[in-house]
Structures are given as structure tokens and as C-alpha cells.
OpenMM code with the backbone's topology and positions (N, CA, C; nanometers):
from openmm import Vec3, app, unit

residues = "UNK UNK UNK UNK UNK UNK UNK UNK UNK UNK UNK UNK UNK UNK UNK UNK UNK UNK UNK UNK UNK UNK UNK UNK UNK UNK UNK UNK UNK UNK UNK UNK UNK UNK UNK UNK UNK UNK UNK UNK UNK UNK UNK UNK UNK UNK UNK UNK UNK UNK UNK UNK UNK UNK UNK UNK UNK UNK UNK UNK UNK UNK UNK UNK UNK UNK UNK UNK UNK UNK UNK UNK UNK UNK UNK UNK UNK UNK UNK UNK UNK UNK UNK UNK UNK UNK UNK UNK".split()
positions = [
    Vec3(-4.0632, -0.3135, -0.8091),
    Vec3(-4.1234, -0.3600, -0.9321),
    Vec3(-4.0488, -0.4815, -0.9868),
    Vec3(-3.9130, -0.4651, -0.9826),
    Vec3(-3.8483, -0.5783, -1.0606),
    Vec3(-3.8801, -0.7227, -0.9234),
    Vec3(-3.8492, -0.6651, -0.8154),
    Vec3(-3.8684, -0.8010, -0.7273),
    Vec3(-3.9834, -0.8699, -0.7517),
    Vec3(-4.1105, -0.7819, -0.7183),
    Vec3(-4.2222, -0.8249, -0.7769),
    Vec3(-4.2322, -0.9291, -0.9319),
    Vec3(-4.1919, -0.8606, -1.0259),
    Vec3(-4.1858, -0.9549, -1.1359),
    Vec3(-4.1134, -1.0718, -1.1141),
    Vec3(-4.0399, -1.0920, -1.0567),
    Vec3(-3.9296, -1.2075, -0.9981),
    Vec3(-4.0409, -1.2731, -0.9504),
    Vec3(-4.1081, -1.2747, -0.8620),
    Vec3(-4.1561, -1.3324, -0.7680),
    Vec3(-4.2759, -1.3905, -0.8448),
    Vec3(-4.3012, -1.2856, -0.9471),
    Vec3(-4.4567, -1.3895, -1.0185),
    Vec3(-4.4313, -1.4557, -1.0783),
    Vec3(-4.2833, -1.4778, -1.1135),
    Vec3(-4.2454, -1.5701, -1.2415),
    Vec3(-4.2688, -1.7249, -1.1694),
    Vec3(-4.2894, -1.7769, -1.0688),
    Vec3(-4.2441, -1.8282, -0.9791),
    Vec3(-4.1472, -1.8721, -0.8852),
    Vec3(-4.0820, -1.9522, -0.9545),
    Vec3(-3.9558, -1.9932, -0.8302),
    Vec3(-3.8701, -1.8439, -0.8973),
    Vec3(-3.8828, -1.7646, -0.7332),
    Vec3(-3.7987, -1.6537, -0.7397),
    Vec3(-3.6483, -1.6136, -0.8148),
    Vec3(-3.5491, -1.7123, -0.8243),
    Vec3(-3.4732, -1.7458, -0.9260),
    Vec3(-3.4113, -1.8659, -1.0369),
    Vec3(-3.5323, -1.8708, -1.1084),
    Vec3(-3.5079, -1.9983, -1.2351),
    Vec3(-3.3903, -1.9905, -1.3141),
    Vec3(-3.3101, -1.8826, -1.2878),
    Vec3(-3.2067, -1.8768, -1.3688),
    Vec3(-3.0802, -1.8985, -1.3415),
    Vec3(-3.0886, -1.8742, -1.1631),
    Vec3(-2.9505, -1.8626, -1.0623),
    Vec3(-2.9622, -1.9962, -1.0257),
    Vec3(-2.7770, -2.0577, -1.0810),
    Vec3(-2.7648, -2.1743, -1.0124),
    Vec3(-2.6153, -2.1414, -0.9235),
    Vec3(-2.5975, -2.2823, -0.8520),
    Vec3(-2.4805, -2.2155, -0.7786),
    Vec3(-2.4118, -2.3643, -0.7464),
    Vec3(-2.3056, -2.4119, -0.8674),
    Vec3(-2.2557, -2.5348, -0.8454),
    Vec3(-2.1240, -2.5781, -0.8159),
    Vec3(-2.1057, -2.6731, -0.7083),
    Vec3(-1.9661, -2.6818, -0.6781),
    Vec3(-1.8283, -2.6719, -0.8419),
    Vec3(-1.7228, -2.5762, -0.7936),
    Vec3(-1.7152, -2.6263, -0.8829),
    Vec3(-1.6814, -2.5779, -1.0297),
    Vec3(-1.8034, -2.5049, -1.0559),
    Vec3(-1.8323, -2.4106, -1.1667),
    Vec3(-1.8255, -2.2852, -1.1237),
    Vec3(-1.7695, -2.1789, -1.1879),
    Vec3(-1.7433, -2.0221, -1.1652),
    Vec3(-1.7100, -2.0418, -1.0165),
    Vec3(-1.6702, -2.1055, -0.9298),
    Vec3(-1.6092, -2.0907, -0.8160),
    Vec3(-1.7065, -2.1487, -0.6847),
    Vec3(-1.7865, -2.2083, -0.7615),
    Vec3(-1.8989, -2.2520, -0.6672),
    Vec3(-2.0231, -2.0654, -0.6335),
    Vec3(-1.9802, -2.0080, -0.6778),
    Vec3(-2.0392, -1.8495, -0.6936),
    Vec3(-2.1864, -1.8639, -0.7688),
    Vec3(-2.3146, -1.8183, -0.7152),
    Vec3(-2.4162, -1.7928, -0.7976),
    Vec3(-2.4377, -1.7430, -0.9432),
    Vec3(-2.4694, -1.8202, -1.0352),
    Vec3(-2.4256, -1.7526, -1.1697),
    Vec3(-2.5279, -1.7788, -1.2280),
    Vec3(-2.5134, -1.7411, -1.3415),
    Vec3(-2.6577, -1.7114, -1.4406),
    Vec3(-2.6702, -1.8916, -1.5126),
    Vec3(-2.7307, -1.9466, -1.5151),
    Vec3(-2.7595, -2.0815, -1.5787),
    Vec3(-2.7414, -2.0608, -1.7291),
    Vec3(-2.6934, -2.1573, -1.7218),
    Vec3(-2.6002, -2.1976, -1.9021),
    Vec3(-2.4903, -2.0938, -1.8845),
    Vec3(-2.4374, -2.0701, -1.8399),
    Vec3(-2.3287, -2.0055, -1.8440),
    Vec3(-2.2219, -1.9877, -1.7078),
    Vec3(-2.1433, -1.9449, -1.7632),
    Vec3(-2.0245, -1.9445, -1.6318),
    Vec3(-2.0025, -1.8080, -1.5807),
    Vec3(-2.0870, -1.7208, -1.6098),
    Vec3(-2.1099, -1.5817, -1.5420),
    Vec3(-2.1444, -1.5636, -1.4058),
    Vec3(-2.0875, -1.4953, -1.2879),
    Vec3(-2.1463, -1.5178, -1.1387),
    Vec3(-2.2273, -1.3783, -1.1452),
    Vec3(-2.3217, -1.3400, -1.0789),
    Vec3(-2.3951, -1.2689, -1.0668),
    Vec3(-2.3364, -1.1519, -0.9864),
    Vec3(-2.1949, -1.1720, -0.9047),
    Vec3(-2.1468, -1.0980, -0.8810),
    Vec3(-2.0604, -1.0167, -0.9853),
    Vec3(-2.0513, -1.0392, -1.0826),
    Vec3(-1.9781, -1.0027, -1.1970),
    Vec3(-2.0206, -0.8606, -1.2632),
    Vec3(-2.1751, -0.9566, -1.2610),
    Vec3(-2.2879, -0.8493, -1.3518),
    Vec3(-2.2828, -0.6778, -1.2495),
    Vec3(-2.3174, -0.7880, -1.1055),
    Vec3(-2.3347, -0.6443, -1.0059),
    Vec3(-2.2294, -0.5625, -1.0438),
    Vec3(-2.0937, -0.5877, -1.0225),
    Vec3(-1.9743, -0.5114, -0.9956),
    Vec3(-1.9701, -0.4330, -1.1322),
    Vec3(-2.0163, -0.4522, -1.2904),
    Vec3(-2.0036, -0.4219, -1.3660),
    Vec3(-2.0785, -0.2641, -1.3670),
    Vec3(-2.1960, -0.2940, -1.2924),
    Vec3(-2.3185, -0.2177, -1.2687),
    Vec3(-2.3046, -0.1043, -1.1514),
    Vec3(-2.2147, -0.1786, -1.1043),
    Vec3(-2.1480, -0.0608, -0.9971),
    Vec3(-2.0360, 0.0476, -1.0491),
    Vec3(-2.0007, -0.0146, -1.1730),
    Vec3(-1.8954, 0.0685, -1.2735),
    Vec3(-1.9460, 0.1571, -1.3631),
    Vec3(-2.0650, 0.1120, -1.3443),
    Vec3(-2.2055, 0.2257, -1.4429),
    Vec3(-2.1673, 0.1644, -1.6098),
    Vec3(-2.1951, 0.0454, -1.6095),
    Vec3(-2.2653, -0.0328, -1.7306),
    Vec3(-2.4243, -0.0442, -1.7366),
    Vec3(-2.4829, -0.0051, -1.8326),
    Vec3(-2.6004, 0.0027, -1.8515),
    Vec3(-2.6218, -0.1003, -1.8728),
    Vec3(-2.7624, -0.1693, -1.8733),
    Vec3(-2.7664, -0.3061, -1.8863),
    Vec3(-2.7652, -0.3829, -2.0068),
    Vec3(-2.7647, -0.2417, -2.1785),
    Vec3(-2.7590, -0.2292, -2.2764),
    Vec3(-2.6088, -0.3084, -2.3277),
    Vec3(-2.5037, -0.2535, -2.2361),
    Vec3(-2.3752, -0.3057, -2.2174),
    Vec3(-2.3288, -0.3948, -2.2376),
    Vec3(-2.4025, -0.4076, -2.1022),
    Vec3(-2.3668, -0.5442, -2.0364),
    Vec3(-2.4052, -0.7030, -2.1239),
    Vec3(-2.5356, -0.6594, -2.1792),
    Vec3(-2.5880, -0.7314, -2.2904),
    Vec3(-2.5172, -0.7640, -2.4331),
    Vec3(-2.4322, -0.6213, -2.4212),
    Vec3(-2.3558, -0.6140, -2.5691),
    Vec3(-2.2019, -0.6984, -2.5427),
    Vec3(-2.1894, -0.6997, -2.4063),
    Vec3(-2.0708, -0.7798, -2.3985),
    Vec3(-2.0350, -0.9050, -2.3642),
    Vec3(-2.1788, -0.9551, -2.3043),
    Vec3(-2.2076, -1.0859, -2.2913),
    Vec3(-2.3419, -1.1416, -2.3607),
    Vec3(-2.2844, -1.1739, -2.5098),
    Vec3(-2.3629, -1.2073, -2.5508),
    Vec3(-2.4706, -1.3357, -2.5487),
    Vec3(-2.4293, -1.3905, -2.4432),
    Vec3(-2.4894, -1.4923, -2.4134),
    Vec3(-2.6090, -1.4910, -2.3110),
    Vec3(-2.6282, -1.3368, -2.2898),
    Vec3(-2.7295, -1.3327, -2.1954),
    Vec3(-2.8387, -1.2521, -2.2129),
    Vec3(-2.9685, -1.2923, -2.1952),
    Vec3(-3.0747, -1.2592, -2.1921),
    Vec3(-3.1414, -1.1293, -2.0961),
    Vec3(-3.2002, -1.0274, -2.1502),
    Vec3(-3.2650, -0.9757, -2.0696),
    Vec3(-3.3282, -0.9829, -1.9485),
    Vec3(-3.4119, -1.1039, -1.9611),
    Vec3(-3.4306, -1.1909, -1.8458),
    Vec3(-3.3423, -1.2325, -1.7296),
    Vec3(-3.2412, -1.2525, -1.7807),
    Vec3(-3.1473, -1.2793, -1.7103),
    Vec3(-3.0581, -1.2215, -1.6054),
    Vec3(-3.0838, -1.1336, -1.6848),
    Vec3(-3.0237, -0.9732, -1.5777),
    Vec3(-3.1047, -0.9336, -1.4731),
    Vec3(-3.2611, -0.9200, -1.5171),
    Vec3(-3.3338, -0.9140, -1.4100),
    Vec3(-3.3288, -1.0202, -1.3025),
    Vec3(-3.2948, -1.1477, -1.3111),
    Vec3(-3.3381, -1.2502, -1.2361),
    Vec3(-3.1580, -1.2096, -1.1570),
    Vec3(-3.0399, -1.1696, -1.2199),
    Vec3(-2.9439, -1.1461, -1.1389),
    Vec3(-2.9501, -0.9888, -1.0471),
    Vec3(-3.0091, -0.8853, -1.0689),
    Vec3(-3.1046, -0.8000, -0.9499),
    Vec3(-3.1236, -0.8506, -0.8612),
    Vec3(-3.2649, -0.9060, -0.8949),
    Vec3(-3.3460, -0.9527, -0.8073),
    Vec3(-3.2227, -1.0676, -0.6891),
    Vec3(-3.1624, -1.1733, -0.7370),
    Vec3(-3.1041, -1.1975, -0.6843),
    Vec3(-2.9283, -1.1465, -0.5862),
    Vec3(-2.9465, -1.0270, -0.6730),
    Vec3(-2.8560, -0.9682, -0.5630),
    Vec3(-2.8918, -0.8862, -0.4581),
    Vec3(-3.0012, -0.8649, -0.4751),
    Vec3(-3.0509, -0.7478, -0.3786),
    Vec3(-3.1117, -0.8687, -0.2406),
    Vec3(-3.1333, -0.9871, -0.2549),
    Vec3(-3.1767, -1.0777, -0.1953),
    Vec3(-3.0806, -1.1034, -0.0720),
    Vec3(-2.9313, -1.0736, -0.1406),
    Vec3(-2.7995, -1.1276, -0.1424),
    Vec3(-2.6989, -1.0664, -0.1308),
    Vec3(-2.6972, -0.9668, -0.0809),
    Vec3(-2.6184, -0.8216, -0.0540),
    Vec3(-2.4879, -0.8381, -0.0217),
    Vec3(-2.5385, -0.9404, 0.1206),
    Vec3(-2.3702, -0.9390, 0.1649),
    Vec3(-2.3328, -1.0457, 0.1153),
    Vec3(-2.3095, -1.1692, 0.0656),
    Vec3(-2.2534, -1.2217, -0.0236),
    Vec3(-2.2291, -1.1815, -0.1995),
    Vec3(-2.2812, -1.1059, -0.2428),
    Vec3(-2.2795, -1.0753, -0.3656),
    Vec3(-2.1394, -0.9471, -0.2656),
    Vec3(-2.1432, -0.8702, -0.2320),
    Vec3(-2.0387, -0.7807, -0.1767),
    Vec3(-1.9228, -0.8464, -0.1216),
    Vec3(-1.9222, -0.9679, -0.0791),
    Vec3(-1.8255, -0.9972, -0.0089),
    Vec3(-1.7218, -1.0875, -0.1611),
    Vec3(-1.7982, -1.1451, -0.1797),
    Vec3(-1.7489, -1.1613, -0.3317),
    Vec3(-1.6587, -1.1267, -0.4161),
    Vec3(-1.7340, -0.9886, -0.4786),
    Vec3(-1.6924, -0.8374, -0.5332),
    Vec3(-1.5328, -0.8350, -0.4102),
    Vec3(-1.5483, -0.7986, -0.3379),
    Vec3(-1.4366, -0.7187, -0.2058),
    Vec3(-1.3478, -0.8722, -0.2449),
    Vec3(-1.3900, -0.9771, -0.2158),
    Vec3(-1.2634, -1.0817, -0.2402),
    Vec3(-1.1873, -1.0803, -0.3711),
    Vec3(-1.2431, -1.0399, -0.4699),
    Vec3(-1.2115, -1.0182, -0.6083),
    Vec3(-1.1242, -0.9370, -0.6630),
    Vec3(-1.1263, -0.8308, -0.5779),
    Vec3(-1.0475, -0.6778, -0.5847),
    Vec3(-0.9830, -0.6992, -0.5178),
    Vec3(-0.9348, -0.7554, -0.4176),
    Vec3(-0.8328, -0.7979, -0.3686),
    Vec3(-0.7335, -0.8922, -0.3917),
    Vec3(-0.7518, -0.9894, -0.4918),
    Vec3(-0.6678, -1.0460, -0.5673),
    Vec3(-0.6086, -1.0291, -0.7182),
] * unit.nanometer
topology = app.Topology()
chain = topology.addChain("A")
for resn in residues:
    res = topology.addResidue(resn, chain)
    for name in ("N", "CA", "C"):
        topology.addAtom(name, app.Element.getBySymbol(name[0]), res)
């Protein structure tokens, strides 16, 4: 369902940019310096997305969905990420 909505919005992610550079050159949520691996790992800690919202206030509902959709796209880089992260 959520991919689906992704996908009708059109370009599958209008929100994910990914610039040298910024947040590490890492896929992140546009206008902001959040990587989408962030959100995941948060979500893997069992933050509701209520949370996650309450702690980054700079982000949109929308936004979260479009970082889903783009992680599930993105598995093993959104994981390999996460695993490089925890290791430093």
C-alpha cells in the first residue's frame, strides 16, 4: 500500500536526495540533513512514526513515507549504512 502511494505520487522519491557532501553523501530527506538510514534504524528501535515526528521536527508525514518506500527499495544499502554506523 505505502509503495503503491509512492509510486502514484509520481517520481517515486520527490523527497530523497543524495548529495556529495551533505549528510555523508547518504540518501536523506530534502531540506534537511537527515539520511534515511537514520529514520530506518530509529524504526528498528521501535519508534513509532508519532516519535519520530516529535523529534524531528522538521519532518513531514510525507516524508517518512517517501523514506519507507525508499528503504525498502534499498535494503542493502540503507543496512550497510546502519552496520557502518554501529561500528564506529
Amino acid at each position: 500500500m505505502v509503495q503503491r502511494l509512492a509510486l502514484d505520487l509520481g517520481n517515486a522519491w520527490p523527497d530523497i536526495e543524495a548529495t556529495p557532501g551533505v549528510a555523508g553523501g547518504a540518501a536523506r530527506i530534502a531540506r534537511t540533513w537527515i539520511p534515511v538510514w537514520v529514520l530506518v534504524n530509529y524504526r528498528r528501535l521501535g519508534w513509532s512514526e508519532a516519535r519520530v515526528l516529535e523529534n524531528f521536527p522538521e519532518l513531514r508525514a510525507g516524508d517518512l513515507v517517501q523514506a519507507w518506500v525508499y528503504a525498502e527499495s534499498h535494503r542493502e544499502a540503507i543496512g550497510k549504512a546502519i552496520a557502518e554506523n554501529e561500528a564506529t
